[in-house]
Wavefront OBJ file of the C-alpha trace (Angstrom):
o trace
v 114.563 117.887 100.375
v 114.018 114.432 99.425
v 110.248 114.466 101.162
v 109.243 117.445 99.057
v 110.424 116.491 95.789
v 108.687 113.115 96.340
v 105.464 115.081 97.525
v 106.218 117.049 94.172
v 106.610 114.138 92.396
v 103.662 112.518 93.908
v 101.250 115.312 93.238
v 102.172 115.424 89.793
v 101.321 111.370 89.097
v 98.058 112.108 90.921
v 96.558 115.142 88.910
v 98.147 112.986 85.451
v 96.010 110.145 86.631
v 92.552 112.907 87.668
v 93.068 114.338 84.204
v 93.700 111.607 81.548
v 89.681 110.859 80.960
v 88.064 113.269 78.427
v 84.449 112.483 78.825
v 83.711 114.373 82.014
v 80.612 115.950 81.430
v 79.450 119.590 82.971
v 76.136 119.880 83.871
v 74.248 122.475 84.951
v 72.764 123.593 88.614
v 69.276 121.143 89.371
v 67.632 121.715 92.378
v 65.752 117.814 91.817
v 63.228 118.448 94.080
v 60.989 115.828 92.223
v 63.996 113.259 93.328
v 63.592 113.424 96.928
v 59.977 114.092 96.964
v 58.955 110.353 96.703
v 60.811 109.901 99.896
v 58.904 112.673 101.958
v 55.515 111.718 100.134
v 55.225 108.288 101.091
v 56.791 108.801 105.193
v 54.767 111.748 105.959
v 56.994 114.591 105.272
v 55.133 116.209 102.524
v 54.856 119.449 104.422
v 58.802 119.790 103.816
v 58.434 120.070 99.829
v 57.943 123.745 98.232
v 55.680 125.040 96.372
v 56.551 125.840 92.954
v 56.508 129.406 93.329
v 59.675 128.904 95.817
v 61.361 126.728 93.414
v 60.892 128.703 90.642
v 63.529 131.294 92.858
v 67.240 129.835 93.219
v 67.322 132.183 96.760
v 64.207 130.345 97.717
v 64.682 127.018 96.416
v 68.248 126.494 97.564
v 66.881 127.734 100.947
v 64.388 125.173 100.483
v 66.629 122.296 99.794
v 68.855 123.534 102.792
v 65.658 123.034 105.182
v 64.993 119.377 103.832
v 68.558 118.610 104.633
v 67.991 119.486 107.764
v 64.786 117.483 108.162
v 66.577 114.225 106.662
v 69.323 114.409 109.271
v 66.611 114.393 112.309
v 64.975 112.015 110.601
v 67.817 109.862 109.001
v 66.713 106.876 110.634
v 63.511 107.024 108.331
v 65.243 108.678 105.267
v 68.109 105.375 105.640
v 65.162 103.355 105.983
v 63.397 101.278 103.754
v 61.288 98.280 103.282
v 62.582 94.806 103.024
v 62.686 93.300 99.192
v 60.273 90.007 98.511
v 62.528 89.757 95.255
v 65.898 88.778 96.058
v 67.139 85.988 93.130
v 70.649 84.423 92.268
v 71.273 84.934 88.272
v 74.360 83.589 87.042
v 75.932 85.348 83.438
v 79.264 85.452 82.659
v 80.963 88.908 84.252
v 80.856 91.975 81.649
v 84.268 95.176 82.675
v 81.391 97.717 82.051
v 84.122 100.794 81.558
v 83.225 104.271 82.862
v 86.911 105.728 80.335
v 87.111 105.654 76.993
v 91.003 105.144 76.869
v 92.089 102.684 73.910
v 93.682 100.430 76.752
v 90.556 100.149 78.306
v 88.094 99.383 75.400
v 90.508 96.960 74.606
v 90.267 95.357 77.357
v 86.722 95.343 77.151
v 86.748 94.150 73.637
v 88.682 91.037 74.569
v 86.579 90.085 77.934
v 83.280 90.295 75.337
v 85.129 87.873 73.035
v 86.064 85.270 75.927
v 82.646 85.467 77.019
v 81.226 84.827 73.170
v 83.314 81.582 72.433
v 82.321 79.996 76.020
v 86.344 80.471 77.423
v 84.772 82.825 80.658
v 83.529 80.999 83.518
v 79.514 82.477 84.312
v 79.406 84.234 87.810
v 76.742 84.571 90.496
v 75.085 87.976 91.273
v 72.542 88.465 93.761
v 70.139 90.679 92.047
v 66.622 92.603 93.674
v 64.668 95.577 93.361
v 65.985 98.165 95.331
v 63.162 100.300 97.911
v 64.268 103.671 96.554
v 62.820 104.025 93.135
v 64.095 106.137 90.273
v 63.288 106.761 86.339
v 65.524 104.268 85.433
v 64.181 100.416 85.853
v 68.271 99.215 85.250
v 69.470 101.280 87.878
v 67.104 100.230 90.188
v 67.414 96.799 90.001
v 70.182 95.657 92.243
v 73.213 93.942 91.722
v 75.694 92.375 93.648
v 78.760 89.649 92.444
v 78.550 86.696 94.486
v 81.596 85.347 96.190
v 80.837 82.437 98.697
v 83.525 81.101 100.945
v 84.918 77.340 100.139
v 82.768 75.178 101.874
v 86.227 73.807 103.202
v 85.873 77.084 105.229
v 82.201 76.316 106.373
v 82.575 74.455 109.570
v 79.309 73.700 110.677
v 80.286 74.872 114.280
v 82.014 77.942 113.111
v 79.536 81.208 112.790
v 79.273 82.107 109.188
v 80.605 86.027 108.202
v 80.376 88.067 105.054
v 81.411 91.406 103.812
v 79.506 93.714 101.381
v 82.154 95.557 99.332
v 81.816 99.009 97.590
v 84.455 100.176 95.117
v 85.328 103.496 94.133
v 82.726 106.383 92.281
v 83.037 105.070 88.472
v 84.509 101.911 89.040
v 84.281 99.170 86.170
v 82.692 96.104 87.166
v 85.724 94.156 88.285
v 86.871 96.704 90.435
v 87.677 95.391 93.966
v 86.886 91.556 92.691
v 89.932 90.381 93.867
v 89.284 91.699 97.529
v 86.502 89.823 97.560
v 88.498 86.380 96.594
v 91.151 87.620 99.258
v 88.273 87.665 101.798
v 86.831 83.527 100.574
v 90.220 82.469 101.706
v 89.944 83.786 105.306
v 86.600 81.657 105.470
v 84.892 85.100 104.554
v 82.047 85.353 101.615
v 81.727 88.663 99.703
v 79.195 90.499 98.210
v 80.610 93.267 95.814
v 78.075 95.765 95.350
v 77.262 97.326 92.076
v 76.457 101.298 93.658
v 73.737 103.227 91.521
v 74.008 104.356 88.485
v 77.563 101.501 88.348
v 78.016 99.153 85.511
v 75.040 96.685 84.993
v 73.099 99.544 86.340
v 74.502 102.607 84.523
v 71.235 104.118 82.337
v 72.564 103.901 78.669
v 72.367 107.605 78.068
v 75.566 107.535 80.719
v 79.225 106.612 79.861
v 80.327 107.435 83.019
v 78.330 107.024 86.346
v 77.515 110.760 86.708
v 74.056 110.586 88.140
v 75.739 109.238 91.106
v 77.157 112.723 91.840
v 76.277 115.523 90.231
v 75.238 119.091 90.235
v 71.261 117.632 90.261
v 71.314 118.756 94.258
v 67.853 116.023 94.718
v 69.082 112.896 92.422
v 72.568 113.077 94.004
v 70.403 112.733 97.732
v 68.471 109.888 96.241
v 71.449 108.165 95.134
v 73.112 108.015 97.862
v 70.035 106.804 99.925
v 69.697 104.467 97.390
v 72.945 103.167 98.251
v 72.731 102.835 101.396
v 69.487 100.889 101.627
v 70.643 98.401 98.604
v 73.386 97.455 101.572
v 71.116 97.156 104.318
v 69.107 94.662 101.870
v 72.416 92.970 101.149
v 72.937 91.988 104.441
v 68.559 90.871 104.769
v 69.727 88.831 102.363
v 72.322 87.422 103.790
v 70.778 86.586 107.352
v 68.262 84.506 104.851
v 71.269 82.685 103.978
v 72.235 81.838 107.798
v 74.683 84.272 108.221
v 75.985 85.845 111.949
v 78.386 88.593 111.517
v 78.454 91.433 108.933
v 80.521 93.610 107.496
v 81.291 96.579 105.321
v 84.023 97.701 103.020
v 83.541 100.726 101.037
v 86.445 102.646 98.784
v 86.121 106.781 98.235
v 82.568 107.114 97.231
v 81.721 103.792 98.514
v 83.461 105.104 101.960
v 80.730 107.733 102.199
v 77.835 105.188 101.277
v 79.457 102.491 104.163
v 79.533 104.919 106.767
v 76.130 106.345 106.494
v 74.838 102.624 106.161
v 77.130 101.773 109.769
v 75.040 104.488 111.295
v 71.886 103.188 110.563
v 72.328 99.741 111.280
v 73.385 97.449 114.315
v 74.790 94.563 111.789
v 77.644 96.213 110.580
v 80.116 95.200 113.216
v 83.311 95.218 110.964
v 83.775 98.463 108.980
v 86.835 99.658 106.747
v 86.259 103.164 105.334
v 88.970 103.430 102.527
v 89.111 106.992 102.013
v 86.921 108.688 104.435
v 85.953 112.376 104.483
v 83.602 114.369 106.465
v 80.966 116.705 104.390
v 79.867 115.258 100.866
v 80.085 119.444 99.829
v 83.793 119.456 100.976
v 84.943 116.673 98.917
v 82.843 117.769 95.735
v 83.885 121.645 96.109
v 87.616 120.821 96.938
v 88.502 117.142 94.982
v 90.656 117.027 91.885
v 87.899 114.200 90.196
v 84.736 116.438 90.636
v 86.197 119.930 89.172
v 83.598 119.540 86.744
v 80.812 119.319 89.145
v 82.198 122.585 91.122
v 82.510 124.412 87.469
v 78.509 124.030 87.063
v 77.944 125.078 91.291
v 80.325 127.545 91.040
v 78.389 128.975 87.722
v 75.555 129.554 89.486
v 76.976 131.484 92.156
v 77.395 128.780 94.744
v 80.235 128.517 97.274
v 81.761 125.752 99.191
v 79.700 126.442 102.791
v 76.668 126.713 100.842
v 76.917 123.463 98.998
v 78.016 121.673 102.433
v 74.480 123.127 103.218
v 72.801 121.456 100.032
v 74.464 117.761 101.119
v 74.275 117.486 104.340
v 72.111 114.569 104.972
v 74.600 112.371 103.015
v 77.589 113.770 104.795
v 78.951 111.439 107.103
v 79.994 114.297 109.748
v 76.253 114.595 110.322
v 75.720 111.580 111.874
v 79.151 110.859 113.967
v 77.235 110.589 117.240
v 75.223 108.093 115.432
v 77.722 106.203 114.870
v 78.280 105.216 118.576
v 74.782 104.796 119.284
v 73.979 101.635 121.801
v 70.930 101.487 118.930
v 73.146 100.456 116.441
v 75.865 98.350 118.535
v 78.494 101.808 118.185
v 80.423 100.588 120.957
v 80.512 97.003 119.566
v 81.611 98.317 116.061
v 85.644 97.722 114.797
v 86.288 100.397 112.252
v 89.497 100.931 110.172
v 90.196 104.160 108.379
v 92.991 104.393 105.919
v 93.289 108.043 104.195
v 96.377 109.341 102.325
v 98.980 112.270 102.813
v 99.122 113.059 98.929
v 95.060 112.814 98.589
v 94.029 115.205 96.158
v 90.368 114.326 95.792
v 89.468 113.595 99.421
v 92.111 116.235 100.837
v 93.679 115.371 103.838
v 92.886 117.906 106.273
v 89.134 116.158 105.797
v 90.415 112.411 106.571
v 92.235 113.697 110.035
v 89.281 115.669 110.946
v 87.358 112.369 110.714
v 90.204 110.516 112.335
v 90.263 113.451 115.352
v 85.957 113.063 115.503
v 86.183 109.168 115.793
v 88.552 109.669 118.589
v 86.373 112.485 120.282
v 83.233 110.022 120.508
v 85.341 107.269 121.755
v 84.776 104.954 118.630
v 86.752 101.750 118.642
v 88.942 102.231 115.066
v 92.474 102.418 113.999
v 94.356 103.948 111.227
v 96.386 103.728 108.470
v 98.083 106.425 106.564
v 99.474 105.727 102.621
v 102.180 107.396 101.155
v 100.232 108.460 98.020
v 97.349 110.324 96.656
v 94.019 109.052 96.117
v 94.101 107.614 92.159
v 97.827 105.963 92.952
v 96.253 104.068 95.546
v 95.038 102.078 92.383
v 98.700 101.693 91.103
v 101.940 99.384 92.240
v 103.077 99.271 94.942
v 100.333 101.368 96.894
v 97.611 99.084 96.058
v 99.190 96.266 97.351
v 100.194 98.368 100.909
v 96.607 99.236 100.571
v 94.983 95.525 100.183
v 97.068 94.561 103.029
v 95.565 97.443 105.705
v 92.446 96.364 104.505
v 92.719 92.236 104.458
v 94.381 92.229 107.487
v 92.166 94.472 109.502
v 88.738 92.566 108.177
v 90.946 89.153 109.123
v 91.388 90.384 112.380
v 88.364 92.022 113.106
v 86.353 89.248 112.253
v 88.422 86.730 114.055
v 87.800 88.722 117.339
v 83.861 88.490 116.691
v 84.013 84.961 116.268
v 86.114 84.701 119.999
v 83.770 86.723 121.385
v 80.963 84.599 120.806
v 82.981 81.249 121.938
v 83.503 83.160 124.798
v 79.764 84.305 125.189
v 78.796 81.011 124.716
v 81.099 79.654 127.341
v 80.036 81.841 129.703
v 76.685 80.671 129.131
v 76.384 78.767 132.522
v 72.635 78.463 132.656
v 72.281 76.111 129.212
v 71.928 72.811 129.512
v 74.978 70.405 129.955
v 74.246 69.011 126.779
v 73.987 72.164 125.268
v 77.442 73.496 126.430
v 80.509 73.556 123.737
v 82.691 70.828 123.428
v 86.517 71.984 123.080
v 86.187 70.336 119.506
v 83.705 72.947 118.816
v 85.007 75.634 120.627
v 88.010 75.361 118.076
v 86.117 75.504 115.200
v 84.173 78.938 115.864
v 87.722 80.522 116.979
v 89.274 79.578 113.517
l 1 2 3 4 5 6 7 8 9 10 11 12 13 14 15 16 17 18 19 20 21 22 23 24 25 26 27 28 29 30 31 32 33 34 35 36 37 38 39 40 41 42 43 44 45 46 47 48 49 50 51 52 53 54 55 56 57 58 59 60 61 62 63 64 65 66 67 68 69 70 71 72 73 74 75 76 77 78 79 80 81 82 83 84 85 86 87 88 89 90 91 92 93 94 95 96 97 98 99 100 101 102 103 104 105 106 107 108 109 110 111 112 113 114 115 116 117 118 119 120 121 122 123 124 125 126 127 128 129 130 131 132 133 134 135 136 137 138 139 140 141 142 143 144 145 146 147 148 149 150 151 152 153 154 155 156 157 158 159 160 161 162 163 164 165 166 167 168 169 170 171 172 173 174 175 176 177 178 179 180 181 182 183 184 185 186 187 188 189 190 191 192 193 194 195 196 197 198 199 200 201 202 203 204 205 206 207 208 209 210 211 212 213 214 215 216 217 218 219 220 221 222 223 224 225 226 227 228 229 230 231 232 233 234 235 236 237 238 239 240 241 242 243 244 245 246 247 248 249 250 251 252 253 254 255 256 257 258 259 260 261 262 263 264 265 266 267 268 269 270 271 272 273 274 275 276 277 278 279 280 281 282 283 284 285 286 287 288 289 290 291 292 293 294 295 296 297 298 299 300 301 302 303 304 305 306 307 308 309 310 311 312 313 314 315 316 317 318 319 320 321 322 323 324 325 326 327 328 329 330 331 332 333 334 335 336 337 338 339 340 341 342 343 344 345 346 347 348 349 350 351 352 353 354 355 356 357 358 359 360 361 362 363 364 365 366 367 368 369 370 371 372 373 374 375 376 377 378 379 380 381 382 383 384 385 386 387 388 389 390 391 392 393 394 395 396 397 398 399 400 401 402 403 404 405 406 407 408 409 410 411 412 413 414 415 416 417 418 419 420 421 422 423 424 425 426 427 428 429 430 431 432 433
């Protein structure tokens, strides 16, 4: 009795908190051929683009787009791909909210963070910015951006191998979003770059006043988005190595989940992974989430159904590309992933996060997880954000702490270096810290 009037209860708070914004926007069926074409132009894959007598028939076009899914999936290692920035810059302004709501509360808020930042009271912040490889109409969304959180140098041993986590917050997340993560991770010796995803904040076009071309019912620009980024994170971490860093990680929230995951499978840096939310088919969570009703209004207007959009998204689903995951290529068996999913989850449904929980297990990836006793928005709210923070801050603690003993202990071992090569215990102590 008392679990199902708190799942009552529960369910209630969560569609309150999927239904308070008003500026949800329904927009109409777009193939967006022209958005993935760049991609297939430039690699080689012309020949997988249709003519436009085949996209001038939705039968024929969405068949179309279904075969080009297809094609990215063999060839995600090339569609994930991309080449390395010569841009990369430090630019230091003081931090702008950047609200995706229009709630009085919130502009508020934003109101007063302008004014601090006008009379000189609001420290400036770093933000790694670039241009990212996968182009778009929009020069603000392509150019990346990335808050800069450094660990103390108190934390910078010399003889201790320096780690750093790329973050990625939730789809419409304000630009402070997950900020406090990041100083969370500085204190365990850990720097942070939080991620600005496309189409976020500094990079929202200003026709937008939510981040809707991140997702949409544009089947081509919501592909391109999400390549985008994932190759803005692989260029994160380039970045990074230039800076002299050893051990990566990822932590990506709902939307950001997806975007992590996909970037894991494509790359052997990405040794520490938490997917917060984690789902298996991009089409599932868009069809059957509480947060993108408006996006299943317009596919379900023109005549679409829930198997047929899994279809339209599969190359940005992470269940394509779970055998990737464990790939020697990309250090799978090497990899320490958490998963934390919730039992009153209303816009990635549950029954999705244990079918990714019951596939990790099946290809014998090295994870744990964690279960919270709320929905998906209440994760945001007290006390679940704080049983949240901990899953996450403990796990990336951990799991970094156990890359940094396995390379004292690879080093150790290293019996054919020089004598005065070998560790001292003094230094031995310092990379296990």
């Amino acid at each position: 009795m008392v679990k199902q009037k708190y799942a009552r209860w529960m369910y209630e708070w969560e569609t309150r908190l999927t239904t308070r914004d008003e500026n949800r926007v329904v927009r109409p069926l777009e193939w967006g051929f022209e958005w993935i074409a760049p991609f297939l132009r430039e690699n080689g894959f012309a020949e997988a683009l249709p003519g436009p007598e085949l996209v001038a028939d939705p039968a024929l076009a969405e068949a179309a787009m279904v075969l080009i899914n297809q094609f990215l999936v063999r060839h995600s290692d090339s569609f994930f791909g991309y080449r390395r920035p010569t841009d990369f810059r430090l630019e230091e302004r003081a931090p702008q909210l950047f609200p995706t709501n229009v709630r009085p509360e919130t502009l508020a808020q934003d109101a007063a963070i302008k004014q601090q930042a006008a009379e000189g009271k609001t420290p400036p912040a770093q933000f790694l910015r670039f241009t990212s490889p996968e182009r778009t109409p929009y020069p603000e969304n392509d150019q990346v951006n990335a808050r800069w959180y450094p660990a103390a140098a108190a934390h910078q041993d010399s003889n201790r191998p320096r780690q750093a986590i790329v973050v990625l917050p939730q789809w419409n997340a304000d630009a402070f979003s997950h900020n406090a993560l990041c100083s969370i991770f500085n204190r365990m010796g850990i720097s942070a770059l939080r991620l600005s995803q496309p189409y976020h904040d500094i990079r929202r076009p200003a026709e937008l006043e939510r981040s809707d071309y991140a997702v949409s019912a544009n089947v081509g620009r919501t592909l391109s988005a999400c390549r985008q980024a994932v190759v803005d994170i692989r260029c994160c971490l380039d970045w990074l190595e230039e800076q002299g860093y050893e051990h990566f990680g990822v932590l990506g929230t709902s939307l950001g989940s997806c975007y992590a995951f996909l970037a894991s499978a494509h790359d052997a840096r990405l040794r520490v992974n938490a997917f917060n939310h984690a789902s298996t088919s991009f089409g599932d969570v868009v069809w059957a989430g509480q947060s993108t009703r408006h996006i299943r209004q317009a596919l379900a207007e023109a005549g679409l159904s829930q198997e047929r959009i899994r279809a339209l998204w599969a190359a940005i689903s992470p269940c394509s590309y779970f055998p990737k995951l464990v790939r020697p290529e990309v250090r799978g068996p090497q990899k320490k992933v958490l998963v934390v999913y919730a039992n009153y989850d209303l816009t990635f449904p549950k029954e999705y996060s244990l079918q990714v929980v019951e596939a990790f297990r099946r290809i014998g990836l090295n994870f744990e997880s964690r279960v919270l006793p709320c929905g998906h928005y209440t994760t945001g709210e007290t006390p679940y954000k704080f049983i949240d923070g901990w899953y996450m801050g403990s796990f990336v603690y951990r799991a970094f702490k156990a890359l940094r003993q396995e390379q004292a202990v690879s080093l150790k071992a290293a019996a054919v270096r020089p004598v005065s090569v070998q560790l001292t215990e003094r230094e031995e102590e310092a990379i296990l810290r």
